[in-house]
mmCIF file of the C-alpha atoms, coordinates in Angstrom:
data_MODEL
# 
_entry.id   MODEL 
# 
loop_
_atom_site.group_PDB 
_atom_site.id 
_atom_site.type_symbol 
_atom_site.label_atom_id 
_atom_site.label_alt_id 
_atom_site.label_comp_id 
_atom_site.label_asym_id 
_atom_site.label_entity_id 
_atom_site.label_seq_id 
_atom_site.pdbx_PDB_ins_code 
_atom_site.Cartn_x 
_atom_site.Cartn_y 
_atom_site.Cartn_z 
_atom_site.occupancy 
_atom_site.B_iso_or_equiv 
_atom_site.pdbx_formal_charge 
_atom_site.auth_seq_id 
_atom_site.auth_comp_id 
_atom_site.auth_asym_id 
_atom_site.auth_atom_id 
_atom_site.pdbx_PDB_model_num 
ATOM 1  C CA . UNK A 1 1  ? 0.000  0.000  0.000  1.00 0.00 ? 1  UNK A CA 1 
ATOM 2  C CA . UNK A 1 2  ? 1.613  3.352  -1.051 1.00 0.00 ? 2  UNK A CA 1 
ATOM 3  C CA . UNK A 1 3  ? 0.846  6.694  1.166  1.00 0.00 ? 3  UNK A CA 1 
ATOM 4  C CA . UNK A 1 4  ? 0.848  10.179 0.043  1.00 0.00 ? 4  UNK A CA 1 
ATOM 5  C CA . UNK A 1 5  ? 1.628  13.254 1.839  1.00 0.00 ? 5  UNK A CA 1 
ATOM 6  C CA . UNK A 1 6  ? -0.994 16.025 1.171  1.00 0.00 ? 6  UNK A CA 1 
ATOM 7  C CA . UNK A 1 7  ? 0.395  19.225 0.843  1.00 0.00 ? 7  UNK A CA 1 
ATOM 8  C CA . UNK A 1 8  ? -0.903 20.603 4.105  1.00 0.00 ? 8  UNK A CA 1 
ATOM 9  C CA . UNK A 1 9  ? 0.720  17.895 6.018  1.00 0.00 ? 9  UNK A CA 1 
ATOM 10 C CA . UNK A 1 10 ? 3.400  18.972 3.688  1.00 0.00 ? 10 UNK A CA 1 
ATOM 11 C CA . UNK A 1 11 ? 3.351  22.706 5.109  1.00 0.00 ? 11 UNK A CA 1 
ATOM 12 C CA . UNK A 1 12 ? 2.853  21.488 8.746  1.00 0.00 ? 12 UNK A CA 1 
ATOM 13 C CA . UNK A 1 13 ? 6.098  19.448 8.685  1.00 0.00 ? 13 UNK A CA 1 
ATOM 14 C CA . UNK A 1 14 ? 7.843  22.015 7.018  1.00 0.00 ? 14 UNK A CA 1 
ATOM 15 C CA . UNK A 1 15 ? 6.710  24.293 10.012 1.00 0.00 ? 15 UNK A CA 1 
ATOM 16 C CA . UNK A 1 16 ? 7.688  21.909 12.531 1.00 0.00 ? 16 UNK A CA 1 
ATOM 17 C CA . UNK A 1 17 ? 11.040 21.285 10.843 1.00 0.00 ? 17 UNK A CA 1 
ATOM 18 C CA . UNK A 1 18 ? 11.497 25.535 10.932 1.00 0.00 ? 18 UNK A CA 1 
ATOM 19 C CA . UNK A 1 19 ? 10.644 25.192 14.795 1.00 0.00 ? 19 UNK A CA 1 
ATOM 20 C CA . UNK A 1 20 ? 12.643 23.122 15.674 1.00 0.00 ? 20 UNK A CA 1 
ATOM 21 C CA . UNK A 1 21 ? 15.768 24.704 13.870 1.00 0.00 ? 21 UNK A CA 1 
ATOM 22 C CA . UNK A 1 22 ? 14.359 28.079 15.385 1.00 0.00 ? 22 UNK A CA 1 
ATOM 23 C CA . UNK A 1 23 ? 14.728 26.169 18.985 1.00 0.00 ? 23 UNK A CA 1 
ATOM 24 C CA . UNK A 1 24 ? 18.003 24.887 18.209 1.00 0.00 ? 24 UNK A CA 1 
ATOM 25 C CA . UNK A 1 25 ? 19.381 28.276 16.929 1.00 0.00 ? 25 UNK A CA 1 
ATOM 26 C CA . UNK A 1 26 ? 18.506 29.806 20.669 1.00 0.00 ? 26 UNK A CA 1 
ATOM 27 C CA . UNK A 1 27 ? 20.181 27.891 22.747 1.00 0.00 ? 27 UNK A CA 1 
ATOM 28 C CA . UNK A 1 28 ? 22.631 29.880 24.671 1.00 0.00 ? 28 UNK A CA 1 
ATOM 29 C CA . UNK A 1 29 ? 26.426 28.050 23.593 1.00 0.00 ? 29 UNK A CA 1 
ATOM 30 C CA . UNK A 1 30 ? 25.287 26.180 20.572 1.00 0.00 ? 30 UNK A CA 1 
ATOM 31 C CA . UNK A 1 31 ? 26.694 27.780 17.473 1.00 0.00 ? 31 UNK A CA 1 
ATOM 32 C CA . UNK A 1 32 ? 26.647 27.259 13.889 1.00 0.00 ? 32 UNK A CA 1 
ATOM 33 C CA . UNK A 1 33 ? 29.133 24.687 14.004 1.00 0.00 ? 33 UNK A CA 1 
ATOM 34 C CA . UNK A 1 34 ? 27.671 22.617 16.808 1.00 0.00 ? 34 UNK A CA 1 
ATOM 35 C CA . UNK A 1 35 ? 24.445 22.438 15.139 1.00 0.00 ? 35 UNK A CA 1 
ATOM 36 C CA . UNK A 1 36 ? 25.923 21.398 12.174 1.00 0.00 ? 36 UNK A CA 1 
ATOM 37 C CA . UNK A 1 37 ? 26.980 18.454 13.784 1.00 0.00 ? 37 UNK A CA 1 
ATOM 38 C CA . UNK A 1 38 ? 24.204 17.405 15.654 1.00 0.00 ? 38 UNK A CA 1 
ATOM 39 C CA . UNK A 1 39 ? 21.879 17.718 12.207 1.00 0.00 ? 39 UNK A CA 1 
ATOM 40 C CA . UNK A 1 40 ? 24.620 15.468 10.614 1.00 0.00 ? 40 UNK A CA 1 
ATOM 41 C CA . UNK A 1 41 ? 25.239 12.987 13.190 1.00 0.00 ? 41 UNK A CA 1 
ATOM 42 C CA . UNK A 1 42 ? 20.805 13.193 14.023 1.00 0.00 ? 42 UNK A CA 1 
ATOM 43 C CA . UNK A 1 43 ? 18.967 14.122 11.326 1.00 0.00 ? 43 UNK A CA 1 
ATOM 44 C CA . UNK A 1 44 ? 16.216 16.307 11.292 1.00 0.00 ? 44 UNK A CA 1 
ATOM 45 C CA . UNK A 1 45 ? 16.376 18.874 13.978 1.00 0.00 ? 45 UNK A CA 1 
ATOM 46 C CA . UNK A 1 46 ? 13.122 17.257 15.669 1.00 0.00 ? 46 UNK A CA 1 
ATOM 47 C CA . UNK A 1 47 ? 15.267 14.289 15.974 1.00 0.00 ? 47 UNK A CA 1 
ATOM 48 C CA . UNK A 1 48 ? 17.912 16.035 18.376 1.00 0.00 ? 48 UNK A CA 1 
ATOM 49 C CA . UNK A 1 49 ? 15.125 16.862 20.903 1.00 0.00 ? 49 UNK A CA 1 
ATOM 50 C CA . UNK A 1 50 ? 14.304 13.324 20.975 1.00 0.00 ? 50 UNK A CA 1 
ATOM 51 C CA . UNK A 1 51 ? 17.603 12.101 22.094 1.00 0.00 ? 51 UNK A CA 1 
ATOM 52 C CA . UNK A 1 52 ? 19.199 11.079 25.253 1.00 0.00 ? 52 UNK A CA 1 
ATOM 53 C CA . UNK A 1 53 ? 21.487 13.926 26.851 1.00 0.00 ? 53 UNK A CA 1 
ATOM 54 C CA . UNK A 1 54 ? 24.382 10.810 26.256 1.00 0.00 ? 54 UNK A CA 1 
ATOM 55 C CA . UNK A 1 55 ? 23.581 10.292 22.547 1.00 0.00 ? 55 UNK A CA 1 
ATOM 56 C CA . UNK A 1 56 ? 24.004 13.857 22.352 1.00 0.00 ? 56 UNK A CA 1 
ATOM 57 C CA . UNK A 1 57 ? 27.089 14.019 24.480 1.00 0.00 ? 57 UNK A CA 1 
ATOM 58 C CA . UNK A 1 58 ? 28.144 11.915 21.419 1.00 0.00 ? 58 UNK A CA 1 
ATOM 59 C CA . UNK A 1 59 ? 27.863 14.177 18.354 1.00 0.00 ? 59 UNK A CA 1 
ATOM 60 C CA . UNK A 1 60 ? 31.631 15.784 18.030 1.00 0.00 ? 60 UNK A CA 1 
ATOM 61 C CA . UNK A 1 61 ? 31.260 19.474 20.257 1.00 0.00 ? 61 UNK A CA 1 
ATOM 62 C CA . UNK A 1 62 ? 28.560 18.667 22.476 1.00 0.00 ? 62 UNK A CA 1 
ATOM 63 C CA . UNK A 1 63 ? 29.157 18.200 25.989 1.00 0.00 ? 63 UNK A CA 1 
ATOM 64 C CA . UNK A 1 64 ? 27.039 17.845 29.319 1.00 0.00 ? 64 UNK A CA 1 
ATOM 65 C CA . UNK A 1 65 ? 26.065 21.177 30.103 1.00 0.00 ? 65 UNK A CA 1 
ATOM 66 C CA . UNK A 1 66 ? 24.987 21.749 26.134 1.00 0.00 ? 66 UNK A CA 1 
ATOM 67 C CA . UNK A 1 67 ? 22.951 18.457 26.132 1.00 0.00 ? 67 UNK A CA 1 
ATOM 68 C CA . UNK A 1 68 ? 21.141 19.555 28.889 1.00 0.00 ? 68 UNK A CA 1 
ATOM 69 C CA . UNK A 1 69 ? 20.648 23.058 27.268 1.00 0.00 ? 69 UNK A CA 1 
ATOM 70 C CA . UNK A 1 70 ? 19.291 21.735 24.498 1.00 0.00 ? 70 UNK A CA 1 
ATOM 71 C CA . UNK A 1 71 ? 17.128 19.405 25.962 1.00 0.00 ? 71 UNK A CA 1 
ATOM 72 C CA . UNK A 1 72 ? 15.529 22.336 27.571 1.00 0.00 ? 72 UNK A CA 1 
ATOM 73 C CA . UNK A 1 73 ? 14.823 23.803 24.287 1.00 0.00 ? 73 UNK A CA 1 
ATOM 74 C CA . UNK A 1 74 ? 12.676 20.970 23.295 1.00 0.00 ? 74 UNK A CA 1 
ATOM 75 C CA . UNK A 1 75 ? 8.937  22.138 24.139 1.00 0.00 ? 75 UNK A CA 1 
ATOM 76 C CA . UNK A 1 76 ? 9.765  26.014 24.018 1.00 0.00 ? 76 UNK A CA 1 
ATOM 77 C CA . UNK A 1 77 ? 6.374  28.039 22.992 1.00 0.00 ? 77 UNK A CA 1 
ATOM 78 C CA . UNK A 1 78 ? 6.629  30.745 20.722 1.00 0.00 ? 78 UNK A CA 1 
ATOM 79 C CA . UNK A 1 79 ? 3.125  31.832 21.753 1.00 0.00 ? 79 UNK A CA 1 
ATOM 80 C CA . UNK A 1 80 ? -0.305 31.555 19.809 1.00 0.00 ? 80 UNK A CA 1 
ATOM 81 C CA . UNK A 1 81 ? 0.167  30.717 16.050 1.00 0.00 ? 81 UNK A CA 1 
# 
C-alpha cells in the first residue's frame, strides 16, 4: 500500500522542521558549528530533541552542560500561532 503526503501535512512538517531549527538556533552556547553536527550525526532537527542527553554528548562538540541546554529547548512556545 503506497501513502501520500498532502500538501498541508506537507506545510505542517515544514513548520515543525522551521521550529525546531528556530529552537536549536537559541540555545545559549550552541553555534553554527555545533548544530551542524548534531543535524549530521541526528537528522532532522526534531530528531535532536528526541535524544538522550548521552547520545548527544556523542555528536563531536557537544558536551554535558549543552545536552542539557538543548534538551531544555525541546517544548519552548513561541506563543499563539
Amino acid at each position: 500500500m503506497m501513502y501520500s503526503i498532502t500538501r498541508s501535512q506537507k506545510s505542517s512538517m515544514e513548520k515543525n522542521q522551521l521550529t525546531d531549527l528556530i529552537n536549536l538556533q537559541n540555545v545559549r552556547g550552541i553555534g553554527p558549528r555545533k548544530i551542524r553536527n548534531l543535524v549530521s550525526a541526528l537528522g532532522h532537527p526534531s530528531n535532536i530533541f528526541q535524544q538522550s542527553r548521552e547520545m548527544l554528548c556523542s555528536v563531536e562538540g557537544v558536551d554535558l552542560k549543552s545536552a542539557e541546554k538543548i534538551l531544555s529547548y525541546a517544548d519552548f512556545d513561541y506563543g499563539p500561532q
